[in-house]
Rosetta silent file (secondary structure, phi, psi, omega in degrees, C-alpha in Angstrom):
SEQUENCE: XXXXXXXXXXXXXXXXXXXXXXXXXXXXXXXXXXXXXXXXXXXXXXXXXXXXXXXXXXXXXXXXXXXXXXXXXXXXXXXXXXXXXXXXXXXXXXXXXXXX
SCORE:     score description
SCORE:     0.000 S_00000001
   1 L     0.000  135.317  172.629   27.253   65.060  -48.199 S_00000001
   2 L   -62.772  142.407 -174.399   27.974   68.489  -47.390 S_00000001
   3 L  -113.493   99.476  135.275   30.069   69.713  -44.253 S_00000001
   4 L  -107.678  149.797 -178.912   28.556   73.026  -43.412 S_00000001
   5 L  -152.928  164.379 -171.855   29.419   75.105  -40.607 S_00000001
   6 L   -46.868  162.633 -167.718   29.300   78.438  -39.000 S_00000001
   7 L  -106.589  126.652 -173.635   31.716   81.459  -40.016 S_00000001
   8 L   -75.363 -164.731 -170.181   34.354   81.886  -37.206 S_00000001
   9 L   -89.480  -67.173  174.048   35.189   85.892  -35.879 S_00000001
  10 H   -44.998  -67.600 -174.839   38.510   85.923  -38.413 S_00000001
  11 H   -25.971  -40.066 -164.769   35.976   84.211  -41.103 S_00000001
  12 H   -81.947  -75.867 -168.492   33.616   87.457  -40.582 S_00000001
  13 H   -65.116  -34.307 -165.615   36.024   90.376  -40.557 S_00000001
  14 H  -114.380   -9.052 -178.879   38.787   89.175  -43.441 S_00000001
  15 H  -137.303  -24.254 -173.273   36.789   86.988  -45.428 S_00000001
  16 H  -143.475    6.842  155.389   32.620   86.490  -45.775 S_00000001
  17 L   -43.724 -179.128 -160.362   32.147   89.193  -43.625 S_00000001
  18 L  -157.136  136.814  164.907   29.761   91.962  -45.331 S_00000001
  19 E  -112.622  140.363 -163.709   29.794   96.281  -44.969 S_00000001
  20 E  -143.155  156.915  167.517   26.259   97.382  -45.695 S_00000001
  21 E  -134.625  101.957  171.391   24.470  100.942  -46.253 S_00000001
  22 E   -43.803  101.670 -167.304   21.381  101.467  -45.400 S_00000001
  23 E  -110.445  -41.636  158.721   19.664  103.494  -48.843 S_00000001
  24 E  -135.286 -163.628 -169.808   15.730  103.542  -47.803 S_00000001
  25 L   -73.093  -26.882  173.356   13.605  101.201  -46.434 S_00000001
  26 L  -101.560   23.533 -179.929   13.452   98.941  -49.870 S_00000001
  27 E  -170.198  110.107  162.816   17.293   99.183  -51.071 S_00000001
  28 E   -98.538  160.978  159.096   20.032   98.385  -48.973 S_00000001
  29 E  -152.167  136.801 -164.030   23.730   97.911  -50.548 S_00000001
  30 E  -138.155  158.345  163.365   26.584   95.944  -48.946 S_00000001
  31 E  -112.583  150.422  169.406   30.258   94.566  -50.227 S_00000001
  32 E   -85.957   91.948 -149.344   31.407   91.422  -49.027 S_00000001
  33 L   -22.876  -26.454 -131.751   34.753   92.260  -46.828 S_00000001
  34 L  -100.081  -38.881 -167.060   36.773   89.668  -48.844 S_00000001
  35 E  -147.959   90.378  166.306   36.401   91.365  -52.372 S_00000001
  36 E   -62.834  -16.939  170.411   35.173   94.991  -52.281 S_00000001
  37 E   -51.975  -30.114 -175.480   34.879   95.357  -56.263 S_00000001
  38 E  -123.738  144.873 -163.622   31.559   94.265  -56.456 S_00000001
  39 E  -132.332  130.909 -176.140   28.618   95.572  -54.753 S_00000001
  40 E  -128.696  159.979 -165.055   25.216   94.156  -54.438 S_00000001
  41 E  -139.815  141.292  138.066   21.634   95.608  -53.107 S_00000001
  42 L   -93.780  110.970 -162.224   19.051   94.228  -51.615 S_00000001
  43 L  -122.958 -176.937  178.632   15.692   95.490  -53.460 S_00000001
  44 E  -117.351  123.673  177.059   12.407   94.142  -54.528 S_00000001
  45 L   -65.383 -135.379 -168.468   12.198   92.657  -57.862 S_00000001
  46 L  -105.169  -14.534  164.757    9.395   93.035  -60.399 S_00000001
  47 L  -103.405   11.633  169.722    6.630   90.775  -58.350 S_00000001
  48 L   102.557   -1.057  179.468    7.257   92.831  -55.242 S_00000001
  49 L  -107.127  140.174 -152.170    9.862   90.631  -53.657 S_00000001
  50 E   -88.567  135.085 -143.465   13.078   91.671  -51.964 S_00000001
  51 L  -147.078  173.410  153.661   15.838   89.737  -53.813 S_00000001
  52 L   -90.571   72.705  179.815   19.807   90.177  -54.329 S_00000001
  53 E   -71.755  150.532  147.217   20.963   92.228  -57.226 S_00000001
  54 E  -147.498  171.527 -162.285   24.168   93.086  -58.630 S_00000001
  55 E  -106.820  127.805 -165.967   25.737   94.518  -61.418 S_00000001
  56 L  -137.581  104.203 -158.685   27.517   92.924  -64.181 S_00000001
  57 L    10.779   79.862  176.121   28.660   94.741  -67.075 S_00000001
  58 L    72.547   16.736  178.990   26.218   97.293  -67.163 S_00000001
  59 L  -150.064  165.579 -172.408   23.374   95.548  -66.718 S_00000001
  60 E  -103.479  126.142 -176.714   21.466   94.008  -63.233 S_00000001
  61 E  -116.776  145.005 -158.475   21.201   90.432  -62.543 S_00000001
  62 E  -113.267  131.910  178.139   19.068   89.339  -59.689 S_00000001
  63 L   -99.220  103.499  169.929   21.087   86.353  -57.727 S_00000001
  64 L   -63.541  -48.601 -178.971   19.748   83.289  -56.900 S_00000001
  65 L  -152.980  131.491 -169.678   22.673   81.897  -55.662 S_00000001
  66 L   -89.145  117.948  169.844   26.627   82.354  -54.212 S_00000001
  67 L  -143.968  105.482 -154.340   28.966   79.641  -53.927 S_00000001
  68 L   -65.815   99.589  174.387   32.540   80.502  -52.191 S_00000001
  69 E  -100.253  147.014  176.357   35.235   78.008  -52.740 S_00000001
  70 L  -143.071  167.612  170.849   38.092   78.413  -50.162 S_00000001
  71 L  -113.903  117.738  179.624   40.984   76.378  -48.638 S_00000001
  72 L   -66.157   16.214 -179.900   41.116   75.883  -44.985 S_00000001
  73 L  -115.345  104.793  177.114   44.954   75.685  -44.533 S_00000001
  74 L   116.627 -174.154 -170.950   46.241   77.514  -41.595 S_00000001
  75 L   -75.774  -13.703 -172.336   44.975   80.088  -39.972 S_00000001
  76 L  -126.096  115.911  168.792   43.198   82.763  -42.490 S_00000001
  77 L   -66.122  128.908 -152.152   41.037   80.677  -45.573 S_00000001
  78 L  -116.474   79.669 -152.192   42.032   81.514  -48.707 S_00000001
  79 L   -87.041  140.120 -141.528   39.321   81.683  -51.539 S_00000001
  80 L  -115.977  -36.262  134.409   40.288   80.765  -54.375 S_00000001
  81 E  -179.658 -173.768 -165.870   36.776   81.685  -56.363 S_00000001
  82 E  -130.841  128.277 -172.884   33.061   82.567  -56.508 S_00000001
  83 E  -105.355  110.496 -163.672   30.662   81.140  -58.827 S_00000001
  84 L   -87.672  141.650  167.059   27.643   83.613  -59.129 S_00000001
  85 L  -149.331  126.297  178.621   24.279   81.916  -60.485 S_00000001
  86 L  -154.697 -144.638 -176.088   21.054   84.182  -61.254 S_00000001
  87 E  -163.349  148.345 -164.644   19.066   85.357  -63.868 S_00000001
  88 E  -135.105  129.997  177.211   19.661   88.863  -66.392 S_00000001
  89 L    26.259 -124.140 -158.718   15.797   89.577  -67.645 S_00000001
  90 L   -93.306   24.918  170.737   14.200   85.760  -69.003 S_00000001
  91 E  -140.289  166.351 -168.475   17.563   84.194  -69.354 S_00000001
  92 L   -87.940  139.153 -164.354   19.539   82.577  -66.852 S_00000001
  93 L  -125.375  141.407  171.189   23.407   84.047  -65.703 S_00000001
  94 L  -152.962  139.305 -149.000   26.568   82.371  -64.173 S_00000001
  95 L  -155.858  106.758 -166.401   29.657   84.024  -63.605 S_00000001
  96 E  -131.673  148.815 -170.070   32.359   82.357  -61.637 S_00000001
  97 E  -118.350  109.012  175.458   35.172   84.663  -60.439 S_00000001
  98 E   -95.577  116.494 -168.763   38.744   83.589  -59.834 S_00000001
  99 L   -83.285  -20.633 -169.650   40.486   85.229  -56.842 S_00000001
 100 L   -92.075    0.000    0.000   43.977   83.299  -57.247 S_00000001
């Protein structure tokens, strides 16, 4: 069973926190505080629906889903890496990213 819970103040500003830019009314684009390298917009895909893109060597993958592993010991969490899961055109993309 999962233990989720809420993102603390620290949690927000140093680690899963987000910076965002407003670019019109259909395409925002934010970095996540923790790892500024990669940048993703929210847009509307190809049926009209606003989704999570980002870019991955040169080409746009629309992201189904993020999932953050980190270690809880002490006072600042320490993430250790991010596993990316979406879809690039018809075929399905996963991309997991090691921070240590």
């Amino acid at each position: 069973q999962e233990n989720v819970q809420e993102i603390n103040l620290i949690q927000k500003k140093l680690a899963y926190g987000y910076r965002h830019k407003v670019i019109s009314n259909e395409l925002i684009e934010y970095r996540f505080v923790s790892y500024d390298d990669m940048t993703f917009y929210l847009a509307k895909n190809d049926k009209g629906i606003f989704r999570v893109f980002t870019k991955f060597k040169g080409e746009f993958i629309e992201v189904d889903h993020i999932y953050v592993y980190a270690e809880d010991f002490g006072v600042f969490p320490q993430v250790k890496f991010v596993e990316f899961f979406g879809k690039s055109k018809d075929t399905s993309f996963y991309h997991r990213l090691s921070l240590d």
